[in-house]
N, C-alpha and C positions, 0 to 999 in steps of 0.2 A: 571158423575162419572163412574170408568171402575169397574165392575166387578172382583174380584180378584180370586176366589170360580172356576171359571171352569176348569182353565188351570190346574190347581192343581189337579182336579180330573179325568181326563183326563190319567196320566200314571197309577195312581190306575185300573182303568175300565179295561185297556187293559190288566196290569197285572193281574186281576184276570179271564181275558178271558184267557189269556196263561196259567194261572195254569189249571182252571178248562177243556181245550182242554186235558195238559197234563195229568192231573190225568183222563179222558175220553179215550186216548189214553193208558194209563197203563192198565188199568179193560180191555180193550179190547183185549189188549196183555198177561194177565193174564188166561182171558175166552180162548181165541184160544189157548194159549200154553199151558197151563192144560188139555183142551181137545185132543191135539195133543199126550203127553206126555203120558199119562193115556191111548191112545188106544196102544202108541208104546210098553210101560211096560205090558198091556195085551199080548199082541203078541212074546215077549218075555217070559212071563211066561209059553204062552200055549205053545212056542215050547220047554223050556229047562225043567219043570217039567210034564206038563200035555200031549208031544208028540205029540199035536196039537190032542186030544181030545175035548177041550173046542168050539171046531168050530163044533158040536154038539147040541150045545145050539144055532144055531140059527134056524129060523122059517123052521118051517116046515109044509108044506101048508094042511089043513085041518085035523090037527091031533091037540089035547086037549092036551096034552105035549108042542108041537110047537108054542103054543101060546105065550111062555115065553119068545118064540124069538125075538118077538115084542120090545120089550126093551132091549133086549142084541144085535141083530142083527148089530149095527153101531159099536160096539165096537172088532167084530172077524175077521180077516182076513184069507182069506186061508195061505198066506206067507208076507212075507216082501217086496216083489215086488209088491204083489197089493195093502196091506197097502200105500208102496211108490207113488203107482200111484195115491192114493186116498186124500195124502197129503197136496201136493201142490193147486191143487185147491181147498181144504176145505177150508184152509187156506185162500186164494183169496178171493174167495167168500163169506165165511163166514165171512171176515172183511167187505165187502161191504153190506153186509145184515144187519150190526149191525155199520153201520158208523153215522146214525142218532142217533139210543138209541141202546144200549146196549142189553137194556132185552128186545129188538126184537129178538134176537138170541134165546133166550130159549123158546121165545111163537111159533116161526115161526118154531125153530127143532121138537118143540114138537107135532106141526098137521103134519109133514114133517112123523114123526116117526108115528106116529098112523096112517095116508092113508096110506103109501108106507106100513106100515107093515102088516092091514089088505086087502090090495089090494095082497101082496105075498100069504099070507094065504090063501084066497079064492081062486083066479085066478093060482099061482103058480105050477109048476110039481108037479104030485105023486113020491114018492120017494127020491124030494131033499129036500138040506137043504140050504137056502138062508144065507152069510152073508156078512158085508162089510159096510165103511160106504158111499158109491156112491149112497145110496139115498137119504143120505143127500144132497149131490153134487149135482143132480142132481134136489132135492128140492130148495135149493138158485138157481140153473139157473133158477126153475121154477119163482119165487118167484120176483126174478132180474130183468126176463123181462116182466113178466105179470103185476109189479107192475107200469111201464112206461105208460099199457093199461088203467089199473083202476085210476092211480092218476091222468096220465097226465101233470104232472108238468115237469119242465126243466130240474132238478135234476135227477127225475127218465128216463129222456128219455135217458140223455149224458149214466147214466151207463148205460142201457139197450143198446145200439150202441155200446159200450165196451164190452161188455159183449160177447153179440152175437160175435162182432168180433175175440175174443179170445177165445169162446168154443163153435161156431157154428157146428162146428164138432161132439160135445158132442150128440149133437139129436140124432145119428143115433142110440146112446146106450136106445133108448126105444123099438127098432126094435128086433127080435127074429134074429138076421145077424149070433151072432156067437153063439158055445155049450160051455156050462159050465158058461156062463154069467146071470146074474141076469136081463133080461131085462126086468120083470116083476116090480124090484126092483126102475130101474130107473124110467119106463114108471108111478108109484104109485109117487117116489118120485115128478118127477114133478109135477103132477097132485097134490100133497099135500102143494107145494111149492105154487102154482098157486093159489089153495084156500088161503094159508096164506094170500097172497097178497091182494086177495076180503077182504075179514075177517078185515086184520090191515088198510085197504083205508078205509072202514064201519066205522071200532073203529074210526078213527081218523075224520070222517065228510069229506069225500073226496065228491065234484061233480063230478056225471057221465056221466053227460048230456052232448054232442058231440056236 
């Protein structure tokens, strides 16, 4: 006697893998595009009301005011060209950082924002004021390719080879090369990205043994 029960449940499973990809794919497109939107409409604000005052509020390196900058810092742009620049690869990257779960994105910005921003404060010039969100950027690259070293798995090596391939170039923004550049910013973000990567391989039971 045949079985009749599986074939039958069979389009069900896969539809609700299609739904549940899609609605996985929406939240992900909601998280990037709200965060995207949300630093543009800043950057708009500070230039047509505030005169690009609000780029003030970020870190300023060993000063008890400056601290505040810590958590505003990702959100001020000096103008809309470096916002622009800072865009598109958030965007990239930060889909590929959150392509497993989702609320990897918020655990993994969140050490990203607290190294890179007490590493400005401490380490950072007298007299400037750091902002931008390129430590995040340059946190997920951290993040991306350290996680390939600590898990080890298939998954994390392909993106890490991608990755590197497409923002290989990026390294050299932890280097003091050019003025007026946050290399401080980036040289922290990575380094905070790179923790995340230990930290979420640990949460999750990763083997480290080679």
């Amino acid at each position: 006697m045949e079985s009749q029960g599986s074939p039958g449940m069979e389009p069900t499973t896969r539809g609700r893998s299609l739904l549940d990809l899609g609605l996985k794919l929406r939240n992900q497109a909601i998280v990037l595009g709200g965060f995207i939107l949300f630093i543009w409409l800043i950057e708009l604000i500070d230039l047509v009301i505030f005169d690009h005052s609000l780029d003030a509020y970020g870190i300023q390196p060993r000063s008890i005011a400056g601290l505040r900058g810590i958590l505003f810092m990702p959100f001020l742009h000096a103008n809309f060209g470096h916002l622009l620049a800072n865009t598109l690869p958030f965007i990239i990257l930060g889909w590929l950082v959150m392509m497993r779960r989702t609320i990897d994105f918020f655990i993994i910005s969140a050490v990203i924002i607290l190294v890179s921003g007490l590493g400005v404060w401490v380490f950072g010039g007298s007299g400037t004021v750091h902002i931008g969100a390129s430590a995040l950027v340059f946190g997920f690259l951290g993040f991306l390719l350290l996680r390939a070293y600590f898990e080890w798995s298939l998954s994390s090596i392909v993106i890490a080879v991608a990755v590197g391939l497409m923002y290989s170039g990026l390294i050299w923004g932890v280097l003091p090369l050019r003025a007026g550049v946050s290399w401080q910013g980036h040289l922290f973000g990575f380094i905070g990205g790179a923790l995340a990567a230990y930290l979420l391989s640990r949460r999750h039971g990763t083997n480290f043994n080679r």
